[in-house]
N, C-alpha and C positions, 0 to 999 in steps of 0.2 A: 571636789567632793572629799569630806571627811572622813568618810566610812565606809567598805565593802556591801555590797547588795549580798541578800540574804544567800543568792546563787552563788556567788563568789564564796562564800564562808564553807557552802555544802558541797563546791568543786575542792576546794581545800580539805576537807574535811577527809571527804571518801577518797579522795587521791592518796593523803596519809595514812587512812584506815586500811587501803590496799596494799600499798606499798609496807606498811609495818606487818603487815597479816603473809606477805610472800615472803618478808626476809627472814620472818621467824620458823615459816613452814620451811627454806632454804636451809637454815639453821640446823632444825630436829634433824630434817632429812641427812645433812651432813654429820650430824652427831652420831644419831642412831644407826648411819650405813642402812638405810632400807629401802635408798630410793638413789638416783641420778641427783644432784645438784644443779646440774648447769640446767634443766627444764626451766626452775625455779629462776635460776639468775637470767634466762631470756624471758621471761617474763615481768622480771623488774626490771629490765631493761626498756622492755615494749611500754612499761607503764611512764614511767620518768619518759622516755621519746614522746609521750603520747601527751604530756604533765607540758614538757619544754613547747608542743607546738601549739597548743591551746595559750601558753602563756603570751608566746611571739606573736599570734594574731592576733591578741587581745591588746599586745600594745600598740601593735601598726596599728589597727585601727582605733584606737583609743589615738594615737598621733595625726593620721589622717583625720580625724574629726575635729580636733587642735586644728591643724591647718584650716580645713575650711571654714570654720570660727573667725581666725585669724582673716581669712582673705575678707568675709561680709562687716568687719568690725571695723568699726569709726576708732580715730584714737580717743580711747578715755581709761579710767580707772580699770574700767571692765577687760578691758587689751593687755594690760599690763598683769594679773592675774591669769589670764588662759596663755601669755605667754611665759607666765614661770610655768604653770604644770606644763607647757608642748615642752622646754626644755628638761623638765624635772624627766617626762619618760623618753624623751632622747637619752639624757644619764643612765636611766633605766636600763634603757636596750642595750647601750654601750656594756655596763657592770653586768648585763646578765649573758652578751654575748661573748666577752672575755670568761665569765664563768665557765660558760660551756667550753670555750676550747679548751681552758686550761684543765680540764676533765679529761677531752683529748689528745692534747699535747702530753699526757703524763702517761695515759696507755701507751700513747705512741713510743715515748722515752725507755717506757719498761718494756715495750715487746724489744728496741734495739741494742740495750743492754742485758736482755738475754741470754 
């Protein structure tokens, strides 16, 4: 498929709309001292965890559905395209789960240089 489903564009859409709308409430609140900050950043944080698990399941099973493709398919032309996209969101998963640690791995770095 060439293009996102109209659902896909409006999860993208309000995830960023959310996320841009907390950092900047984070922001004021830290500028102006009138509020806590960290409420704000456990909330972008809930949002992004909430962003990352919708994405992961959407590509297992966007994978898993590859697979079974793969298993019911004869060899032809047609096998040879569903197996670049199984391998395109294998890469995928790979580049988005190094993403995430290396998110990880850098808090973890800064909490032990301390």
């Amino acid at each position: 498929r060439q293009h996102l489903r109209s659902s896909e564009w409006i999860f993208a859409l309000v995830a960023m709309a959310i996320g841009l709308l907390l950092r900047m409430m984070g922001f004021l609140c830290a500028l102006l001292a009138a509020c806590n900050p960290v409420r704000y950043k456990l909330t972008v944080f809930t949002v992004n965890a909430l962003c990352s698990l919708v994405i992961i399941v959407a590509t297992n099973f966007n994978i898993f559905v590859l697979t079974r493709q793969l298993q019911e398919s004869h060899v032809s032309s047609e096998a040879s395209w569903i197996y670049a996209k199984f391998y395109a969101y294998m890469r995928f998963r790979i580049c988005y789960l190094y993403y995430i640690m290396l998110g990880v791995m850098s808090d973890a770095a800064m909490r032990v240089f301390r």
